[in-house]
matplotlib code that plots the C-alpha trace (Angstrom):
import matplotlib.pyplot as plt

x = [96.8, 95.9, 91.7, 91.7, 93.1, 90.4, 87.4, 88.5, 89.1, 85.7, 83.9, 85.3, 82.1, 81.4, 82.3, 85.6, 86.1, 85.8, 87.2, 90.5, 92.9, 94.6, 91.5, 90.2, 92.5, 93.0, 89.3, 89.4, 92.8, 91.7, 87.8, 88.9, 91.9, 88.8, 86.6, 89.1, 89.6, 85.9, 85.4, 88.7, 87.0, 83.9, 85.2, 87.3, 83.7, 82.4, 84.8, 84.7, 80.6, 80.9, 83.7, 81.3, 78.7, 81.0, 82.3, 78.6, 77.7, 80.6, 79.9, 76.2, 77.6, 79.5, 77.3, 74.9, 77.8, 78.5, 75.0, 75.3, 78.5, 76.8, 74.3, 76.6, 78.8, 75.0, 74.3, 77.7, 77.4, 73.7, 75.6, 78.3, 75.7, 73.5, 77.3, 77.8, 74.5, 75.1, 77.9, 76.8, 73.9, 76.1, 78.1, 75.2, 73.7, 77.3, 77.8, 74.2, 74.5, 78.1, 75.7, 73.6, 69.7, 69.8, 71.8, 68.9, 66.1, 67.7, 66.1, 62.7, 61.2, 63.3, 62.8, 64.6, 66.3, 65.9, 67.5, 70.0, 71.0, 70.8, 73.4, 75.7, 75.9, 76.3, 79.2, 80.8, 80.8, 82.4, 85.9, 84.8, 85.5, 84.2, 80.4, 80.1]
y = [139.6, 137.7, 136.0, 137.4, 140.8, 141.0, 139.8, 142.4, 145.5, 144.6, 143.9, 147.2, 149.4, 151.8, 155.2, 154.0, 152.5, 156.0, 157.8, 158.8, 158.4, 155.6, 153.4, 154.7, 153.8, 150.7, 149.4, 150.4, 148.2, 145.3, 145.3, 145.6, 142.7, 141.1, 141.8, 140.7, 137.7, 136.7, 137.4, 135.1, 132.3, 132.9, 132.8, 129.5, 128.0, 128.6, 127.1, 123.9, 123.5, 124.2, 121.3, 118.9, 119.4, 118.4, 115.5, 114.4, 114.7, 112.6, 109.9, 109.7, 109.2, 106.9, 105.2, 105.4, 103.6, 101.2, 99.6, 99.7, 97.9, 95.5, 95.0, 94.7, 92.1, 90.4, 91.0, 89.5, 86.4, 85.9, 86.2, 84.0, 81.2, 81.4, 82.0, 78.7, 77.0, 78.4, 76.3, 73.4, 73.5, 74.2, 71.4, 69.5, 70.3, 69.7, 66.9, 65.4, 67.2, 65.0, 61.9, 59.9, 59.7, 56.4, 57.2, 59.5, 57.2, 54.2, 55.4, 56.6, 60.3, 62.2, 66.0, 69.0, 67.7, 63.9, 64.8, 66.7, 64.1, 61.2, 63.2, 64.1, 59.9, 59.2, 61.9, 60.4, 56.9, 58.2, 59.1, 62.6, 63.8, 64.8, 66.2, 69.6]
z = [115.4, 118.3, 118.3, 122.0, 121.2, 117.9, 120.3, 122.8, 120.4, 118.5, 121.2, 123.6, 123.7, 121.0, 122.9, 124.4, 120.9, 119.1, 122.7, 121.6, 118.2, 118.8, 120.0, 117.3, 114.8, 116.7, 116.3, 112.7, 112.1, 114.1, 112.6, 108.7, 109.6, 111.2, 108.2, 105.8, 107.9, 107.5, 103.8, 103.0, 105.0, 103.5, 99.8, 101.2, 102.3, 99.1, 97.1, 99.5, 98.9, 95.4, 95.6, 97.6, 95.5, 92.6, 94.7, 95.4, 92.1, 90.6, 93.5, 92.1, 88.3, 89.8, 91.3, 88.4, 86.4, 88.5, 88.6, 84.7, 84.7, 86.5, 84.6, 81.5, 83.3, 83.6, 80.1, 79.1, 81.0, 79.4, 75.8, 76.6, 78.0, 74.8, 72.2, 74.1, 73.4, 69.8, 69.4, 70.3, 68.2, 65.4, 66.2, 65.9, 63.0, 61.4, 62.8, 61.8, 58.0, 57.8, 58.4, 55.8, 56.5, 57.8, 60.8, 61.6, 60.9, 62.7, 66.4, 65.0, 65.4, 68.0, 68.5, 71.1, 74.0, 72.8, 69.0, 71.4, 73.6, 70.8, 68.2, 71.5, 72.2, 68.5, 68.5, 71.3, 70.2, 67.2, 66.8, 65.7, 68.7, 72.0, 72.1, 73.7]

ax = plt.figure().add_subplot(projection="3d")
ax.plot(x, y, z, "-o")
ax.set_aspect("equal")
plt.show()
């Protein structure tokens, strides 16, 4: 049925409404289609804010994962640097355990960053390979 014809039938005033049979019968078709019409779109309006509110929920787990990733990716990078500074010391400390004392007593006392950079030149000027 037509929106105009529905708007006019329901909206016709109550006494010419109920006046005769067919108006009658006519109001009462036209106000249950209308009813029916109403509780369909109502069920449909329903089902679409329980769906947002799904859909909102899910973005915000989302979002709540994404700033852990993030962090993760932060934490992995962290891990990698010090894996990285792991190695090196262990090449190191190989490297220097392969050597006699005297090599180490040769320069005098050296400790962190100097020992570092001291064992890295004498690894270089070695043919044991490259210092990392």
């Amino acid at each position: 049925m037509s929106e105009v014809m529905d708007q006019a039938v329901i909206g016709m005033p109550y006494e010419m409404a109920l006046g005769c049979e067919v108006s009658r019968r006519q109001y009462y078709s036209r106000a249950n289609a209308v009813l029916a019409e109403r509780d369909a779109l109502a069920a449909k309006l329903a089902m679409l804010e329980d769906a947002a509110a799904k859909g909102d929920a899910a973005r915000q787990q989302c979002g709540g994962m994404e700033m852990e990733i993030e962090e993760l990716r932060a934490e992995l990078a962290e891990l990698r640097a010090e894996a990285e500074q792991l190695r090196k010391d262990a090449e190191r400390y190989r490297w220097l355990r392969e050597r006699d004392l005297e090599t180490i007593s040769r320069g005098g006392v050296l400790n962190l960053e100097d020992l570092d950079a001291e064992i890295d030149a004498a690894r270089c000027s070695n043919s044991d390979g490259p210092a990392s």
